[in-house]
KOLVOLO-611681 format. One record per residue (C-alpha): x, y, z. Coordinates in steps of 0.2 Angstrom, whole numbers, padded with zeros to 4 digits, always signed. Layout:
BEGIN
XYZ ...
***
This chain:
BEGIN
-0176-0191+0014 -0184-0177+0023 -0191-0163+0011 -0179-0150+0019 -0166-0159+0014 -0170-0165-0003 -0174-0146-0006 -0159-0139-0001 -0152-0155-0014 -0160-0147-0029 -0151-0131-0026 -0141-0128-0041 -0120-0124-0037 -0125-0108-0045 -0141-0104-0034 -0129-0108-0019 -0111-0096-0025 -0126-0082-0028 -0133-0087-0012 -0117-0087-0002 -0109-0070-0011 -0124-0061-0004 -0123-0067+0013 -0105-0061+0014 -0106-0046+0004 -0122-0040+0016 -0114-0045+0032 -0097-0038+0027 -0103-0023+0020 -0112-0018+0038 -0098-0024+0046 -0085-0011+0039 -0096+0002+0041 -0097+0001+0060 -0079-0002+0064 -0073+0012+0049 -0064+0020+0064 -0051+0008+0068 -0048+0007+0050 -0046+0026+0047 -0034+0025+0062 -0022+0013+0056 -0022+0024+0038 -0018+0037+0049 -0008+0030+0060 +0003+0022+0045 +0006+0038+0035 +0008+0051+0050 +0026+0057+0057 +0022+0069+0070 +0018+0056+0087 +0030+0043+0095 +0015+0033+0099 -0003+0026+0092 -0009+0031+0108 -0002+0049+0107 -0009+0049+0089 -0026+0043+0094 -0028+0056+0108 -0022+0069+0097 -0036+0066+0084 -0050+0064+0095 -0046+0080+0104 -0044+0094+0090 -0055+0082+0076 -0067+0071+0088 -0073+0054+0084 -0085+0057+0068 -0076+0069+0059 -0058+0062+0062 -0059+0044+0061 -0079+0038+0058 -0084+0048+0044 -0066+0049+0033 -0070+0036+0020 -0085+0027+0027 -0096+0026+0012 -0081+0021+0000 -0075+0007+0012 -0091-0001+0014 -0091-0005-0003 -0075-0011-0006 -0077-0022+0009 -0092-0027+0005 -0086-0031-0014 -0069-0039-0012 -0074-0049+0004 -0091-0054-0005 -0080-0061-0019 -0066-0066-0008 -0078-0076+0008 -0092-0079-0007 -0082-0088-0020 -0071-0098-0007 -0080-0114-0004 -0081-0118-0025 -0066-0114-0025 -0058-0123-0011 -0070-0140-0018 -0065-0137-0035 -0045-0136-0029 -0049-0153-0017 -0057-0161-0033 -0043-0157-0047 -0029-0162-0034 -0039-0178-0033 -0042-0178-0012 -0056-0183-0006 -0058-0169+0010 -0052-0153+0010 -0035-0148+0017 -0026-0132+0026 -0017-0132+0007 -0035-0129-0004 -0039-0117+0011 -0028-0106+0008 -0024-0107-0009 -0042-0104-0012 -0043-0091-0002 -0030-0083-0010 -0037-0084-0029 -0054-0078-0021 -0048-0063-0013 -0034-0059-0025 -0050-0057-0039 -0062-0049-0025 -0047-0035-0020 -0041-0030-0037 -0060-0028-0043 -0064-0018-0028 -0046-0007-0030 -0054+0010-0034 -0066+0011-0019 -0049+0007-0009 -0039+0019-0019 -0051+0033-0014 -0054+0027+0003 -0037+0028+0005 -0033+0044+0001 -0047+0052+0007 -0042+0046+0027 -0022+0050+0021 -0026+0066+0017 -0036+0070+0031 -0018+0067+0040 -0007+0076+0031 -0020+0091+0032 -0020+0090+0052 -0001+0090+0052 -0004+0105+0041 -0012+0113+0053 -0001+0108+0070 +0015+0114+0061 +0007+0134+0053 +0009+0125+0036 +0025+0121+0036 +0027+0104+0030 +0034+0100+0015 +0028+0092+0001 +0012+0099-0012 -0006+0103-0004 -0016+0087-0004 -0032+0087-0014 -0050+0085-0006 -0058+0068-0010 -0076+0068-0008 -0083+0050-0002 -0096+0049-0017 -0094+0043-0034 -0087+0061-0038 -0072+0056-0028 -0071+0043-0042 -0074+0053-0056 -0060+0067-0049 -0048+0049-0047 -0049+0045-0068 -0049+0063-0073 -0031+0064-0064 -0025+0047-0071 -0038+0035-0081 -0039+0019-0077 -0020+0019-0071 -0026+0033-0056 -0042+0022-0051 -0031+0005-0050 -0016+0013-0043 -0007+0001-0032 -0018-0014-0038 -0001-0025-0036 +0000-0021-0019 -0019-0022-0015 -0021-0040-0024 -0006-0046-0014 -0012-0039+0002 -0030-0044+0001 -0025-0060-0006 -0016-0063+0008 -0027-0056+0020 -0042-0068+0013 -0033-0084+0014 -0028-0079+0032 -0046-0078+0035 -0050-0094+0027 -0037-0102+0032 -0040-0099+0051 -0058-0100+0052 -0063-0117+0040 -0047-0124+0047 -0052-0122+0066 -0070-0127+0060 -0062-0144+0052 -0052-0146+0065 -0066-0144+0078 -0077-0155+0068 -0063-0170+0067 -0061-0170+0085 -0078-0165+0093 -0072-0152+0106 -0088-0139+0105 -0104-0141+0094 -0107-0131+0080 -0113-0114+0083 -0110-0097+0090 -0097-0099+0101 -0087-0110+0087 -0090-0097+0076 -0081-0083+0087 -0067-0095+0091 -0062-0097+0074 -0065-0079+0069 -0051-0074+0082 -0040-0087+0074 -0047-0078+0056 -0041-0062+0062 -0024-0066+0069 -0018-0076+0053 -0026-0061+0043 -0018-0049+0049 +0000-0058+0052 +0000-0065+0032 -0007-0046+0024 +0002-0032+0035 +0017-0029+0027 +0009-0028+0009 -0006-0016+0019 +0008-0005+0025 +0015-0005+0006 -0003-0002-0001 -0006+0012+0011 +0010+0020+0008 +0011+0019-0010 -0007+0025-0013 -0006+0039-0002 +0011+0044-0007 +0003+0060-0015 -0005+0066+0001 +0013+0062+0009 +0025+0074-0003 +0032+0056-0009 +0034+0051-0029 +0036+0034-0032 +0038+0028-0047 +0033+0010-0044 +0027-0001-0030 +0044-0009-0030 +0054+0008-0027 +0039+0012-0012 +0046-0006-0005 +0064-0001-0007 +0062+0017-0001 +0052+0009+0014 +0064-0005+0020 +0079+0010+0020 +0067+0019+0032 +0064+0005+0045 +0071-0012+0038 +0063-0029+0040 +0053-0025+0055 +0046-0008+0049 +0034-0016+0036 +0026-0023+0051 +0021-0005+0057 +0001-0005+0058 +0001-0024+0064 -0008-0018+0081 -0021-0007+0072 -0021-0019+0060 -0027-0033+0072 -0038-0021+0081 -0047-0017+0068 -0051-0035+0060 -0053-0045+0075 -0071-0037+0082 -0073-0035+0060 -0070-0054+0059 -0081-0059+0078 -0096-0047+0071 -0098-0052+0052 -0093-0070+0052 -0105-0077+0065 -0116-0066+0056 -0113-0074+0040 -0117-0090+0045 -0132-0086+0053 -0137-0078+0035 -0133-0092+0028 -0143-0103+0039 -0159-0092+0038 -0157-0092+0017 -0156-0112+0015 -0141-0115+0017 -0131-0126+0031 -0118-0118+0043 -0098-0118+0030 -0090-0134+0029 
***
């Protein structure tokens, strides 16, 4: 047995879920910093009422905001780490998980079943540790919405002032003076069930088309595999999580939006009267937009970290 591989042998389960979290978190983490834009477009996007199109709404913040301030800087700092937190739980955990769900069910390979229910327990815990930094990512690039309509209308749009979230840890502090532990987890229900979702699409369509590759020998392992599935990734991601995204958004940036729900539930039922089935799938073009270069950029990347830490390529 060569030495490389006896070493990597020796490598304790724990050595290899550390191993593997920081790999994600890291590559994640970087990730989401770069594309924050499309993410605080479709936050805005969702929660705005004053353009017919995301087009319009695009060319309407880049000309009286500009790219840093209206859609780079909002929330940056915030949604790095929640990215880099719930997705280094959620990528990180997935493959003891998913080994650990193939071992109990008593199967001896994995299947598109312990794929996606792992990636559904991974990123269910990953979201609903990370909720605060979303919380506050969340309303900071709401906010920064409902303060431009402000402006186009003279003032003149109904509901209270929003307040000014800073993207530091005083924007945290500001959250549990106003509500506790209840303000910094608002919305975790939706959050959970969105990331949750949002993960096991990712899991799902990457190890599956991985697997399936493997089984029937179309392209060798590498790079161009690695973008292939991340495509696939993003499209289940965003398919399975949009309409529980558009719930979250909605229901944690209700304040910034002159709106008082009293639960996550009467969000959903306030949101189904406004546009029925089809309108909780408002944001799924954004959406898409937004994770698919995420997913090409900091999967293949993970991998590559993986590789050049000791461990072998996902499988």
């Amino acid at each position: 047995m060569p030495d490389e591989e006896r070493t990597k042998k020796k490598r304790s389960s724990a050595d290899e879920l550390t191993t593997n979290m920081l790999a994600s978190t890291t590559c994640v983490g970087v990730a989401v910093f770069l594309f924050n834009p499309l993410d605080c477009l479709r936050i805005r996007w969702q929660v705005q009422t004053q353009y017919p199109s995301m087009a319009t709404h695009l060319k309407g913040v880049l000309r009286n905001e500009g790219l840093l301030r209206g859609l780079w800087l909002p929330g940056v700092l915030n949604n790095a780490v929640g990215g880099g937190l719930s997705r280094g739980i959620g990528i990180g955990c997935y493959p003891t998980i998913r080994d650990a769900i193939t071992k109990l069910s008593g199967g001896e390979t994995k299947s598109g079943g312990s794929m996606f229910v792992a990636g559904l327990l991974a990123g269910g815990l990953g979201y609903g540790i990370s909720t605060p930094f979303w919380v506050l990512k969340t309303k900071i690039q709401a906010g920064l919405e409902h303060k431009s309509s402000l402006k186009s209308c003279g003032g003149a749009v109904a509901g209270a002032k929003p307040t000014v979230y800073p993207d530091s840890l005083r924007g945290l502090r500001m959250l549990w003076h106003e509500g506790r532990l209840p303000g910094l987890f608002r919305g975790t229900g939706a959050l959970v069930v969105r990331g949750a979702l949002m993960n096991a699409g990712n899991t799902l369509g990457y190890d599956f088309t991985k697997t399936y590759n493997k089984k029937h020998h179309i392209v060798p392992e590498g790079p161009a595999l690695h973008v292939v599935a991340s495509l696939a990734a993003a499209l289940l991601s965003s398919t399975f999580s949009v309409p529980a995204d558009f719930v979250m958004t909605r229901y944690q940036a209700s304040s910034e939006m002159g709106r008082n729900y009293k639960s996550v539930l009467h969000c959903v039922k306030d949101l189904h009267a406004e546009g029925g089935v089809r309108g909780f799938f408002r944001g799924w073009t954004p959406l898409f937009t937004r994770v698919a270069p995420l997913y090409i950029l900091y999967l293949p990347a993970y991998e590559q970290f993986r590789k050049a830490m000791g461990l072998d390529y996902l499988d």
